[in-house]
Biopython code that builds the backbone (N, CA, C, O; Angstrom):
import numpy as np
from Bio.PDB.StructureBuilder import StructureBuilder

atoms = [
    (1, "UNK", "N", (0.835, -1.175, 0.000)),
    (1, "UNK", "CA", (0.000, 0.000, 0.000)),
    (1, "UNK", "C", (0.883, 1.243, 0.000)),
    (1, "UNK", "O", (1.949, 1.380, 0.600)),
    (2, "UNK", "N", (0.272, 2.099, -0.755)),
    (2, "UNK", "CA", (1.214, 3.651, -0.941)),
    (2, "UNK", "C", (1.205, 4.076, 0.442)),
    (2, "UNK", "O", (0.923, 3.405, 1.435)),
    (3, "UNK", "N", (1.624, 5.534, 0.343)),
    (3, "UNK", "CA", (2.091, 6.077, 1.745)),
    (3, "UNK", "C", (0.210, 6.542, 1.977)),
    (3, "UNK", "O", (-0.544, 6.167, 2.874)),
    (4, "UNK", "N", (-0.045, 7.336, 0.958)),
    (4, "UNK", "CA", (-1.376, 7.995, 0.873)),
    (4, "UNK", "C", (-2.723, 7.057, 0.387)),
    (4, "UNK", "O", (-2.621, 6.259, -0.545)),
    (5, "UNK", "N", (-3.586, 7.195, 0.898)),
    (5, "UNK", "CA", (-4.788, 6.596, 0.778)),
    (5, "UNK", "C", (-5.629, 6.938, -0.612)),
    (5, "UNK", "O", (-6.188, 8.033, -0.666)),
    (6, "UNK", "N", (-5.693, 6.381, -1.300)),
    (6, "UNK", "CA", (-7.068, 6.906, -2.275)),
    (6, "UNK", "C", (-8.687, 7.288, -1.875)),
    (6, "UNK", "O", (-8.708, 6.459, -0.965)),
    (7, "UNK", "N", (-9.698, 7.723, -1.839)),
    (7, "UNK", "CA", (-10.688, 8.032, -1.613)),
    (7, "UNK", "C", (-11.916, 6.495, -1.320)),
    (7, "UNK", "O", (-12.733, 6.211, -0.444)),
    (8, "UNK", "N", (-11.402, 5.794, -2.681)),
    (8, "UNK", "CA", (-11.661, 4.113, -2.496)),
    (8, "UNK", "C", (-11.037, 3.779, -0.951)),
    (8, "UNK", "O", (-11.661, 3.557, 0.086)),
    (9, "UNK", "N", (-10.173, 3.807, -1.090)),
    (9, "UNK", "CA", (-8.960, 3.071, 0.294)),
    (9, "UNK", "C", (-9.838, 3.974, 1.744)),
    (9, "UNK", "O", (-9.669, 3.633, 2.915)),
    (10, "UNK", "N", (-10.371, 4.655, 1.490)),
    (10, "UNK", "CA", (-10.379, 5.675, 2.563)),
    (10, "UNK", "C", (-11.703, 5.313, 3.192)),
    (10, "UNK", "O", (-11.908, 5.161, 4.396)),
    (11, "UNK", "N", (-12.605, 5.193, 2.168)),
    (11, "UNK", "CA", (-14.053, 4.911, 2.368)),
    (11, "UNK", "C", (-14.120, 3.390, 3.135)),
    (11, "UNK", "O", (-14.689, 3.228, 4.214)),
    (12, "UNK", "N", (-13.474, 2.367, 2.422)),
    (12, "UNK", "CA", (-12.856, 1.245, 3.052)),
    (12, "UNK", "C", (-12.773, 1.328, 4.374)),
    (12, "UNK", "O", (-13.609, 1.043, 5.232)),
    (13, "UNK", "N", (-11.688, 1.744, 4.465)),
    (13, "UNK", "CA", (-11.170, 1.932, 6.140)),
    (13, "UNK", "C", (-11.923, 2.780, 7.372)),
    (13, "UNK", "O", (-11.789, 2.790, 8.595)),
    (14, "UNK", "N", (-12.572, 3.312, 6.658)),
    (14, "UNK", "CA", (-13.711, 3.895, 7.597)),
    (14, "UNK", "C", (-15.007, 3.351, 7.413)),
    (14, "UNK", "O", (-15.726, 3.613, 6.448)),
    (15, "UNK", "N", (-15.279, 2.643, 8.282)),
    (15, "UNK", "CA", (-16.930, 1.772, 7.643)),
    (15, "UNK", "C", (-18.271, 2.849, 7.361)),
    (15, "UNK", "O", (-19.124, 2.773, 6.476)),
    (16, "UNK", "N", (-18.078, 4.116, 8.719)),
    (16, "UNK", "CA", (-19.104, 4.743, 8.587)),
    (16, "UNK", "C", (-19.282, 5.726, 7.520)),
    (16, "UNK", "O", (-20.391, 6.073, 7.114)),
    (17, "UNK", "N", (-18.215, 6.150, 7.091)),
    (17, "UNK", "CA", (-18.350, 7.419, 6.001)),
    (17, "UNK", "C", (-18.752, 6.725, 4.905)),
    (17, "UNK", "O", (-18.702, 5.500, 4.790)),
    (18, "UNK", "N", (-19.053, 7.310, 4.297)),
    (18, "UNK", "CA", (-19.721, 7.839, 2.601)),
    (18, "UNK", "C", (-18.887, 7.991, 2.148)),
    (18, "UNK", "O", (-17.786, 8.110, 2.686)),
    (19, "UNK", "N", (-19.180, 8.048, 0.792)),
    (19, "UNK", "CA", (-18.850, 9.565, -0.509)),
    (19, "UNK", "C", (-19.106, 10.622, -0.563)),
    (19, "UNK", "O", (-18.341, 11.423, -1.101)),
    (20, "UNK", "N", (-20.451, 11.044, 0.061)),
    (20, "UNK", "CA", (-21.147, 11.979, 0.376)),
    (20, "UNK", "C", (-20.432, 12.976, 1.268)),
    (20, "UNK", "O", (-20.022, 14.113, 1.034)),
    (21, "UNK", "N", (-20.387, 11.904, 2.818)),
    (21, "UNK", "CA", (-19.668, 13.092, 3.613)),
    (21, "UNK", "C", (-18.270, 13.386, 3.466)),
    (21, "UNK", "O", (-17.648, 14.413, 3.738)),
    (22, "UNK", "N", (-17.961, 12.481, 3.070)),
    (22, "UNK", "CA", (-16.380, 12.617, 2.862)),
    (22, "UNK", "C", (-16.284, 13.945, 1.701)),
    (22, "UNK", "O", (-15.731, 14.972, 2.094)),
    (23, "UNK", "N", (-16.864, 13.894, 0.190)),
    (23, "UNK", "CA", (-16.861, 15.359, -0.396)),
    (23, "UNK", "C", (-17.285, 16.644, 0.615)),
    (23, "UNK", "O", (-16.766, 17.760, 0.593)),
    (24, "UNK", "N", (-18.244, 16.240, 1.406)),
    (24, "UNK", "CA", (-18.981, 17.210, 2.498)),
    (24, "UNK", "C", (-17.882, 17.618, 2.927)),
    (24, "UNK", "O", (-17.403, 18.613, 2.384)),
    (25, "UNK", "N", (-17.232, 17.035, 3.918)),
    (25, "UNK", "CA", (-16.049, 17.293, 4.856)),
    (25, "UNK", "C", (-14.608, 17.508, 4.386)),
    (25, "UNK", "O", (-13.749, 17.807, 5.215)),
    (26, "UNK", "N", (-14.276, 17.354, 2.947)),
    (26, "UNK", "CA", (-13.506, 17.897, 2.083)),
    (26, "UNK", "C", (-13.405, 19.711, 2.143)),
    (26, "UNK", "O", (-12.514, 20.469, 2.526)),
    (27, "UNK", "N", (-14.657, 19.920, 1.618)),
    (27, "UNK", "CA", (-14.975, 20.399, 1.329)),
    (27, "UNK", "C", (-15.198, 21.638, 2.342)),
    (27, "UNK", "O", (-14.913, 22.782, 1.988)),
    (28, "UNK", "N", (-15.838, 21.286, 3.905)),
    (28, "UNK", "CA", (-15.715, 22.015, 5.226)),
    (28, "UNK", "C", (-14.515, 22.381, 5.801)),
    (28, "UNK", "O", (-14.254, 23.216, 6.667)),
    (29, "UNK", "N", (-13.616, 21.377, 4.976)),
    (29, "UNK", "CA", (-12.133, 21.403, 5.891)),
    (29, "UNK", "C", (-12.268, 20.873, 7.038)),
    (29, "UNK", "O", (-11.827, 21.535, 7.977)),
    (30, "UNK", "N", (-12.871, 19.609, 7.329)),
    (30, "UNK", "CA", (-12.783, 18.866, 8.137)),
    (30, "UNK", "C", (-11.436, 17.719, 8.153)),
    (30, "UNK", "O", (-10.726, 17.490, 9.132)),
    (31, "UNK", "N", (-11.304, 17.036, 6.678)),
    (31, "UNK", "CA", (-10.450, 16.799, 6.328)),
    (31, "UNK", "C", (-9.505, 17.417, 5.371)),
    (31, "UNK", "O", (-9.912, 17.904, 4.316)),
    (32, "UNK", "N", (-8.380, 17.412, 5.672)),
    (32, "UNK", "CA", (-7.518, 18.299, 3.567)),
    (32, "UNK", "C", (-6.733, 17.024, 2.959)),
    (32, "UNK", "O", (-5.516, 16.841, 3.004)),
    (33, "UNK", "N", (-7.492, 16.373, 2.511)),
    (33, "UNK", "CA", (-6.312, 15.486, 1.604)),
    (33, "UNK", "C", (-5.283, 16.065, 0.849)),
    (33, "UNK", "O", (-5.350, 17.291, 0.770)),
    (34, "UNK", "N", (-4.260, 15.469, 0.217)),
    (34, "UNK", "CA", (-2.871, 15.867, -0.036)),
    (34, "UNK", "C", (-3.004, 15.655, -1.422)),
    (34, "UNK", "O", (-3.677, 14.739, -1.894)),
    (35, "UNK", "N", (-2.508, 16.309, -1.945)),
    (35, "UNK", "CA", (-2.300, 16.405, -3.638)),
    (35, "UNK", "C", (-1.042, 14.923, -4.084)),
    (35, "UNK", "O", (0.144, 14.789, -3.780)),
    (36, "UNK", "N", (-1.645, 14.343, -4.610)),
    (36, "UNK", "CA", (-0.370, 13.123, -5.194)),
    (36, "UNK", "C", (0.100, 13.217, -6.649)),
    (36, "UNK", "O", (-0.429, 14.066, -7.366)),
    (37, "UNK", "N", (0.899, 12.543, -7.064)),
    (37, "UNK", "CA", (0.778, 12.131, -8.637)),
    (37, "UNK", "C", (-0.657, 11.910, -9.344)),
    (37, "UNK", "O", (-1.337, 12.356, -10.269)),
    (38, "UNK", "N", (-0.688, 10.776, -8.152)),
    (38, "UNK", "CA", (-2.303, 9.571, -8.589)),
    (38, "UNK", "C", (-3.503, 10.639, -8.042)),
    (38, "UNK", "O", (-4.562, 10.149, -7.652)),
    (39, "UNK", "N", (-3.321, 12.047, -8.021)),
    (39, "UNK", "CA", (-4.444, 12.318, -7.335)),
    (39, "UNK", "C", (-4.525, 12.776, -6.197)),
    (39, "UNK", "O", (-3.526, 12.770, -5.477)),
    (40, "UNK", "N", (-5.983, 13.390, -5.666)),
    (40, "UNK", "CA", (-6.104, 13.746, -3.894)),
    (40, "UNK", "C", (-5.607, 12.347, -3.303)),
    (40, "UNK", "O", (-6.005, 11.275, -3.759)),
    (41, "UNK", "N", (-4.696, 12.457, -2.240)),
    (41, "UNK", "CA", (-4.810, 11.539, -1.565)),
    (41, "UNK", "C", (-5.030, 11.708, -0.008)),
    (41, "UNK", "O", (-5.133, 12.829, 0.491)),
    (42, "UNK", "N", (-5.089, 10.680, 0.653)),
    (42, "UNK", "CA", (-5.203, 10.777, 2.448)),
    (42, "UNK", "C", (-4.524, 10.130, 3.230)),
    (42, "UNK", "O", (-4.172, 9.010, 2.858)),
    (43, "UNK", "N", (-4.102, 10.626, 4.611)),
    (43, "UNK", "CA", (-2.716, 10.276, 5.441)),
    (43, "UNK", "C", (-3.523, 9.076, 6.264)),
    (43, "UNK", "O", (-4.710, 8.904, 6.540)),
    (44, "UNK", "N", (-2.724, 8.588, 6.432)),
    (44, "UNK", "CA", (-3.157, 7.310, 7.877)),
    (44, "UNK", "C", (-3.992, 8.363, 9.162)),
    (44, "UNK", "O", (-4.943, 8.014, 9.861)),
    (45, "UNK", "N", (-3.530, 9.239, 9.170)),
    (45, "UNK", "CA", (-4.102, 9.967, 10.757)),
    (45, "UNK", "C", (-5.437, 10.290, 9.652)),
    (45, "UNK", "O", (-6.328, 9.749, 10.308)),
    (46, "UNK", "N", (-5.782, 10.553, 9.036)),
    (46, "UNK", "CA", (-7.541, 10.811, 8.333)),
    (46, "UNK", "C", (-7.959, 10.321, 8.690)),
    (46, "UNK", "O", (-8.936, 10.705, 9.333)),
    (47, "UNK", "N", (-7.517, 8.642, 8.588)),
    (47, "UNK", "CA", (-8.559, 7.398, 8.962)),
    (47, "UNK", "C", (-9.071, 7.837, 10.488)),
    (47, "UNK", "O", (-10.282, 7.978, 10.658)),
    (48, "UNK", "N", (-8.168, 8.048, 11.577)),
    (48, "UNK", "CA", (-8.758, 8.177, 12.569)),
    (48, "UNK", "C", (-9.270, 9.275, 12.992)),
    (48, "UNK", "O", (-9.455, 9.278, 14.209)),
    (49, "UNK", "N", (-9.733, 10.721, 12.146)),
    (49, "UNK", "CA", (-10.186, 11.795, 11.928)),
    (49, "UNK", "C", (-11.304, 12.070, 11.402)),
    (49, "UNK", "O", (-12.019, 12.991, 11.797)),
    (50, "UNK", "N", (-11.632, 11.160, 10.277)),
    (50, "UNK", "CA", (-12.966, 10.418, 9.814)),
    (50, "UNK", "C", (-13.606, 9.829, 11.018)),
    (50, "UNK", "O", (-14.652, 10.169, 11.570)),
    (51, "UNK", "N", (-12.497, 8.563, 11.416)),
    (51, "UNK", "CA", (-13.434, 8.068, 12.084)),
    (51, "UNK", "C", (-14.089, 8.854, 13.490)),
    (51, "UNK", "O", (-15.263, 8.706, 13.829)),
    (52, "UNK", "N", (-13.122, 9.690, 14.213)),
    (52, "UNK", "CA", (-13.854, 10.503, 15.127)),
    (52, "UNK", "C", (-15.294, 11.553, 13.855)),
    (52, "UNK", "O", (-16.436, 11.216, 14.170)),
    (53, "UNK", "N", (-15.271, 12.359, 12.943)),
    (53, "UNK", "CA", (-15.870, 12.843, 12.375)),
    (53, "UNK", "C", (-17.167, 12.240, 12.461)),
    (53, "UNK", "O", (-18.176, 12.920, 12.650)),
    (54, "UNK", "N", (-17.190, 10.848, 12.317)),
    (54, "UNK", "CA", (-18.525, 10.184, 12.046)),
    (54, "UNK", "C", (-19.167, 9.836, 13.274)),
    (54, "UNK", "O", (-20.387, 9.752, 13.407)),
    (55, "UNK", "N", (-18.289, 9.628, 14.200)),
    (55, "UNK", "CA", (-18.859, 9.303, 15.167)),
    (55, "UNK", "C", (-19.550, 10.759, 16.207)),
    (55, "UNK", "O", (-20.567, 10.697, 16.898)),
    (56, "UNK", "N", (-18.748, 11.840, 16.054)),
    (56, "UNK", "CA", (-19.664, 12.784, 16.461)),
    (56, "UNK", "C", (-20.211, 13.516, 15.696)),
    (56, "UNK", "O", (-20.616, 14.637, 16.001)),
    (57, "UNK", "N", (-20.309, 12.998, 14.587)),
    (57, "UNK", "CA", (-21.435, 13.540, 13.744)),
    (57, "UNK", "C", (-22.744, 12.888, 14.133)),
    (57, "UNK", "O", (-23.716, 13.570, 14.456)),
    (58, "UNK", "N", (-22.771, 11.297, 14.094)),
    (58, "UNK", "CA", (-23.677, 10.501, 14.668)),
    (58, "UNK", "C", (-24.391, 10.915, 15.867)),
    (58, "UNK", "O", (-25.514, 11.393, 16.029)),
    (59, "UNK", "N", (-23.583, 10.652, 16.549)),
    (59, "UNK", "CA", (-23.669, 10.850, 18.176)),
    (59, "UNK", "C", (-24.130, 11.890, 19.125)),
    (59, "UNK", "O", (-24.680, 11.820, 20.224)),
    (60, "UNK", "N", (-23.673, 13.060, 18.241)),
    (60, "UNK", "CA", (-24.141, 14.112, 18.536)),
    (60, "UNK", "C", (-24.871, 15.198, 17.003)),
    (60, "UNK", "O", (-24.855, 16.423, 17.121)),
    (61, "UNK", "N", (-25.242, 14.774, 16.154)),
    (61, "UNK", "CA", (-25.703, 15.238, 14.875)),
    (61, "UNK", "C", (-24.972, 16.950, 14.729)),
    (61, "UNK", "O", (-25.757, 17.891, 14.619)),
    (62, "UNK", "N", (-23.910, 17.132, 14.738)),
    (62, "UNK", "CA", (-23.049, 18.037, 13.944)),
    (62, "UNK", "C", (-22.998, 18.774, 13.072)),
    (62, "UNK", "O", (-22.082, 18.518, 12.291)),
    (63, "UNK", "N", (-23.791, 19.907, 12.744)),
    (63, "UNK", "CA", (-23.130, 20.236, 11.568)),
    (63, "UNK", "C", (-21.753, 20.253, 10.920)),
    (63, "UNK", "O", (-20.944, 19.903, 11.779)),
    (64, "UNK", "N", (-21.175, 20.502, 9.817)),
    (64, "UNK", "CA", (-19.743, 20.264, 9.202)),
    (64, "UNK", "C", (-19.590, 21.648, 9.862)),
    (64, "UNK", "O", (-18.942, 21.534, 10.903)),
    (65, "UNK", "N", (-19.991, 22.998, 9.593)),
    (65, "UNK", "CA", (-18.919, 23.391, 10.492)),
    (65, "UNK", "C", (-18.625, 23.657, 11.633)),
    (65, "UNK", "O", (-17.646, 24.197, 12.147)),
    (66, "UNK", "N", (-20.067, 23.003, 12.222)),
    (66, "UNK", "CA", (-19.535, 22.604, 13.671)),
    (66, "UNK", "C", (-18.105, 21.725, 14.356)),
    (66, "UNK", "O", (-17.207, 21.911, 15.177)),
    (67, "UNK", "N", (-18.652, 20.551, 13.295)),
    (67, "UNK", "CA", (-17.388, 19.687, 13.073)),
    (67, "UNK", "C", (-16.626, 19.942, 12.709)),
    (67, "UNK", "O", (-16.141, 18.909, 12.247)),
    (68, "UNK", "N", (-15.924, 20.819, 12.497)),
    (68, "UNK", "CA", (-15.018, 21.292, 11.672)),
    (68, "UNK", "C", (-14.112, 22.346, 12.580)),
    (68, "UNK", "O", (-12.922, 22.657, 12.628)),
    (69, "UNK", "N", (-15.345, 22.729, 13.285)),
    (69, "UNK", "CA", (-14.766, 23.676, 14.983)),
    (69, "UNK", "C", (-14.327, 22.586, 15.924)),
    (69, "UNK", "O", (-13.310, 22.841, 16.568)),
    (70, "UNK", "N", (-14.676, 21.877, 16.046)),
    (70, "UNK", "CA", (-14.798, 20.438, 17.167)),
    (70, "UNK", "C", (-13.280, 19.779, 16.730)),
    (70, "UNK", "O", (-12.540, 19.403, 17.638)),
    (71, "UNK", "N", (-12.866, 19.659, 15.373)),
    (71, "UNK", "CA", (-11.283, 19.412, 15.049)),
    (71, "UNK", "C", (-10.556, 19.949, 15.167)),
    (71, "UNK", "O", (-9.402, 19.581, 15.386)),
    (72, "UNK", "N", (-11.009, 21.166, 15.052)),
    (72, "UNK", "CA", (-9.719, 21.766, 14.881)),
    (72, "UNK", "C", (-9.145, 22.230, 16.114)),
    (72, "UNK", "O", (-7.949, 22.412, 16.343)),
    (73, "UNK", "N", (-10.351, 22.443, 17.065)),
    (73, "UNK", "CA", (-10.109, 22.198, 18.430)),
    (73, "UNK", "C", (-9.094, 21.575, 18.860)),
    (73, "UNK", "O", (-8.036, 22.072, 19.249)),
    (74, "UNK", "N", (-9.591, 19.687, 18.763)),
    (74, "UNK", "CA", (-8.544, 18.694, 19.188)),
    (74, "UNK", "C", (-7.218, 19.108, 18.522)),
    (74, "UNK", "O", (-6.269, 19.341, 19.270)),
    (75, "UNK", "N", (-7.035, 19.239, 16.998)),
    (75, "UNK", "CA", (-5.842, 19.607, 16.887)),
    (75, "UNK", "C", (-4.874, 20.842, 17.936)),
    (75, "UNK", "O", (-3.686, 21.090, 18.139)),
    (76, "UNK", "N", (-6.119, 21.331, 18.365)),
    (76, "UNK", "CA", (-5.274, 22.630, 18.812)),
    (76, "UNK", "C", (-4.426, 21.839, 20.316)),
    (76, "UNK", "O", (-3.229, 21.854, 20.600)),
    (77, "UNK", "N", (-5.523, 21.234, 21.017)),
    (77, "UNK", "CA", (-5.669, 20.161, 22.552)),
    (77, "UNK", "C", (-3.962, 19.818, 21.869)),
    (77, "UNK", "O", (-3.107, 20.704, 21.890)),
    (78, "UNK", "N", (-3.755, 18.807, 21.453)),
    (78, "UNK", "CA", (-2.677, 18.028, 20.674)),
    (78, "UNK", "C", (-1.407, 18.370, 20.064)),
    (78, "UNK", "O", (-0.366, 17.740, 19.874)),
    (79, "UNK", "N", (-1.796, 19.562, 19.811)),
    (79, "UNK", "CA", (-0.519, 20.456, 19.564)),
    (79, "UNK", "C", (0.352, 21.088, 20.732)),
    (79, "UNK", "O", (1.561, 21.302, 20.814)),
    (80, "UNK", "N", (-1.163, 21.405, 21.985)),
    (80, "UNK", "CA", (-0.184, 21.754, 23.280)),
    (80, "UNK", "C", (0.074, 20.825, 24.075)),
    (80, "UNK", "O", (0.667, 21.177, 25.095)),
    (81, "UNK", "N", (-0.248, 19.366, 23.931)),
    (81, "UNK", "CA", (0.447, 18.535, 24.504)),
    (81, "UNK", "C", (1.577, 18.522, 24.132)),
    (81, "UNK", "O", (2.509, 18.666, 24.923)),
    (82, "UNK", "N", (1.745, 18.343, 22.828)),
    (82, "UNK", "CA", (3.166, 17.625, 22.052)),
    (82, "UNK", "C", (3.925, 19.229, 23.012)),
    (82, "UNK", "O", (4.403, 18.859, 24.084)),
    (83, "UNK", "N", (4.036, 20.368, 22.845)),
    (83, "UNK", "CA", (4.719, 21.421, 23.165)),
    (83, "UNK", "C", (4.972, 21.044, 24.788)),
    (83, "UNK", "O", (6.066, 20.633, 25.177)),
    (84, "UNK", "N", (3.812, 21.237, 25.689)),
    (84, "UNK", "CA", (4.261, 20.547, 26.687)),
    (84, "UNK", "C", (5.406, 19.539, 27.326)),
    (84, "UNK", "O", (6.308, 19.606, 28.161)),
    (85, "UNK", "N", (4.838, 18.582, 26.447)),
    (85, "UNK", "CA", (5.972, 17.596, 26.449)),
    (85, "UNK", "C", (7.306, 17.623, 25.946)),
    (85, "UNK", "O", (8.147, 16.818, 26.345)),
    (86, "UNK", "N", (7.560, 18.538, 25.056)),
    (86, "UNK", "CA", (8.854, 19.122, 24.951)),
    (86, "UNK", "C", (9.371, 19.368, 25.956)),
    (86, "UNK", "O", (10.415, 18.968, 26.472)),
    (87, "UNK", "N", (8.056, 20.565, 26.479)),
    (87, "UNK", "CA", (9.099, 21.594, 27.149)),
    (87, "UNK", "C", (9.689, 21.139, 28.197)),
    (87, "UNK", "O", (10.780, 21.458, 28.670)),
    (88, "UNK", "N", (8.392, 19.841, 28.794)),
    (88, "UNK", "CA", (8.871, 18.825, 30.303)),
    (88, "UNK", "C", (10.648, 18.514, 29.834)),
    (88, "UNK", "O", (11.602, 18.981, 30.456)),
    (89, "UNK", "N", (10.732, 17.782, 28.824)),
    (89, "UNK", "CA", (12.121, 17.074, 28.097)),
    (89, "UNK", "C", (13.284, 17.809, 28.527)),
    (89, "UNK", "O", (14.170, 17.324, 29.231)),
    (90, "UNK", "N", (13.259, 19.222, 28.003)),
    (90, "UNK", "CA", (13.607, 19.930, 27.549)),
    (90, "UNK", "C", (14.289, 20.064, 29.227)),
    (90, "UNK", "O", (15.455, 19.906, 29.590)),
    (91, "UNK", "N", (13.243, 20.361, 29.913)),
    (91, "UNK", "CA", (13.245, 20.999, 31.611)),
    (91, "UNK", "C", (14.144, 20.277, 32.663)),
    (91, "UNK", "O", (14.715, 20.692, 33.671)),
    (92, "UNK", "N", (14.056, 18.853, 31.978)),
    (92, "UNK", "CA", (14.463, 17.339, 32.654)),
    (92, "UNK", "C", (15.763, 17.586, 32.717)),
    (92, "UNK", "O", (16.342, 17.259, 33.753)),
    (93, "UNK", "N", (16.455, 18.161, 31.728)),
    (93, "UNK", "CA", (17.857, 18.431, 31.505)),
    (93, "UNK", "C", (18.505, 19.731, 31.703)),
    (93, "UNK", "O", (19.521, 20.126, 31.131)),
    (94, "UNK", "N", (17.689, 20.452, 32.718)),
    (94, "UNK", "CA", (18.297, 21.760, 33.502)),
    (94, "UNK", "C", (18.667, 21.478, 34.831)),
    (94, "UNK", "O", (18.078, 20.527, 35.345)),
    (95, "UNK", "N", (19.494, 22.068, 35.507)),
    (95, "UNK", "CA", (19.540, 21.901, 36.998)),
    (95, "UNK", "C", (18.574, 22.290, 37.774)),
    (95, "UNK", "O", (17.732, 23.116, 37.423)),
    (96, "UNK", "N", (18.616, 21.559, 39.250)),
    (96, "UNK", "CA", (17.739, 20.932, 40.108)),
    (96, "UNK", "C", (17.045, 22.883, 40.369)),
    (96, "UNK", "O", (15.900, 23.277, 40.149)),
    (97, "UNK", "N", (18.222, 23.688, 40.872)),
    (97, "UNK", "CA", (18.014, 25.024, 40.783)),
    (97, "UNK", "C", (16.828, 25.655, 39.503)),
    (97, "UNK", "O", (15.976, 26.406, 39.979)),
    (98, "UNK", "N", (16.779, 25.532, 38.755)),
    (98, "UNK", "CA", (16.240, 25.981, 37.381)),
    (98, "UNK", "C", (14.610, 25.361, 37.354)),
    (98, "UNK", "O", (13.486, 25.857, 37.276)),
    (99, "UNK", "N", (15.188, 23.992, 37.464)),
    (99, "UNK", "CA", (13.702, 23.266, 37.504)),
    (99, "UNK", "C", (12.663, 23.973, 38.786)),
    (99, "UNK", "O", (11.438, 24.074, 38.842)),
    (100, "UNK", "N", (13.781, 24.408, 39.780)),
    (100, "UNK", "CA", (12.766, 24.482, 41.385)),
    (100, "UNK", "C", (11.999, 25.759, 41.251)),
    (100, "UNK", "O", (10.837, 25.958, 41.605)),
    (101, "UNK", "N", (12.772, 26.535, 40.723)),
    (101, "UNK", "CA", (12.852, 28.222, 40.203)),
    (101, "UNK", "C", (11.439, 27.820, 39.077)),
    (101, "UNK", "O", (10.518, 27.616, 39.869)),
    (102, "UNK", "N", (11.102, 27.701, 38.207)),
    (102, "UNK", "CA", (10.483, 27.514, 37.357)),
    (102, "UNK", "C", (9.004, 26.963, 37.493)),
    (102, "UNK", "O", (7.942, 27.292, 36.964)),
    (103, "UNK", "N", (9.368, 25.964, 38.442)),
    (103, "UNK", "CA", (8.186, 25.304, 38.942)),
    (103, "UNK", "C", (7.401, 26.343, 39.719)),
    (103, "UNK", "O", (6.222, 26.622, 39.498)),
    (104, "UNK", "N", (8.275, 26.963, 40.779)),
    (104, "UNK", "CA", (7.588, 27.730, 41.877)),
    (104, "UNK", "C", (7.003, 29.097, 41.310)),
    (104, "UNK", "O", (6.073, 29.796, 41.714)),
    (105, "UNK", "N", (8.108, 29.270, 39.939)),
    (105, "UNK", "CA", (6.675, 30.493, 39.426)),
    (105, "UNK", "C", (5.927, 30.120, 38.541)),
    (105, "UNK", "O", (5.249, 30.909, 37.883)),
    (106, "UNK", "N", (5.919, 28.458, 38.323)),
    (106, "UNK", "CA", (4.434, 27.917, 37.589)),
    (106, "UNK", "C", (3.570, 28.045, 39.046)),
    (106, "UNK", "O", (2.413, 28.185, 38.651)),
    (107, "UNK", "N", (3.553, 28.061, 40.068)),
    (107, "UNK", "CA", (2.418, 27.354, 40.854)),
    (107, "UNK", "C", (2.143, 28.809, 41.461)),
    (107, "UNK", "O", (1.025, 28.988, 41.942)),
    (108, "UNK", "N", (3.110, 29.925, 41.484)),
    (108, "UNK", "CA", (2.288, 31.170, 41.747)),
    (108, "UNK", "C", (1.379, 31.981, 41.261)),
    (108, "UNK", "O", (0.758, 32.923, 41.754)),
    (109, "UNK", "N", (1.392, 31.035, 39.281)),
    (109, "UNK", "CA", (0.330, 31.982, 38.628)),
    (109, "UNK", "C", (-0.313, 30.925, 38.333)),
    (109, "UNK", "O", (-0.610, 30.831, 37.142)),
    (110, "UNK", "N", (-0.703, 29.910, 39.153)),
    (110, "UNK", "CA", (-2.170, 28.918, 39.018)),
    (110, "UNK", "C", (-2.774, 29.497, 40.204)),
    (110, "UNK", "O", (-3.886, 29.122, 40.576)),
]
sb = StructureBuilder()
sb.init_structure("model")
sb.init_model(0)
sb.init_chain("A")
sb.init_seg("    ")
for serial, (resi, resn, name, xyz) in enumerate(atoms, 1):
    if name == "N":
        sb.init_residue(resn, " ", resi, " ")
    sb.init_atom(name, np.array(xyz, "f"), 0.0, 1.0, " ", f" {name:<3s}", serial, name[0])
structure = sb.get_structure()
């Protein structure tokens, strides 16, 4: 299998989507497939972007650009983890001084 998904491959792997919503959510920018040789294509993380898509579309009946607020959300959630977790990394490898200093003016402005 290629790196990128075809629209066939995609529909596949997601039992609940369509054709329908999938142009829908193209289209909302719920999903952005990637330009290929062969065409639009779609990343492995879609599959599980779809599949959240459908399920709170279902679950909670969604509009797209509701849904579309509701992703980009999580992306946002996900982006400050990953940063977080840097910065922990990052922190791990300062002295005991630096870390104590740092901490104590994290907990004065919570």
């Amino acid at each position: 299998m290629s790196e990128h998904l075809t629209s066939e491959e995609i529909l596949t792997a997601v039992p609940r989507l369509t054709r329908l919503r999938l142009e829908a959510w193209v289209g909302a920018r719920v999903v952005s497939p990637v330009e290929t040789a062969g065409g639009r294509g779609f990343r492995q993380v879609d599959v599980a972007r779809l599949t959240l898509a459908c399920e709170l579309s279902d679950e909670f009946e969604l509009a797209d650009d509701a849904l579309a607020l509701v992703l980009d959300l999580v992306d946002r959630l996900h982006r400050a983890e990953a940063e977080l977790d840097a910065l922990a990394e990052i922190l791990a490898g300062e002295p005991e001084a630096v870390r104590r200093r740092i901490g104590d003016a994290l907990a004065a402005r919570m």
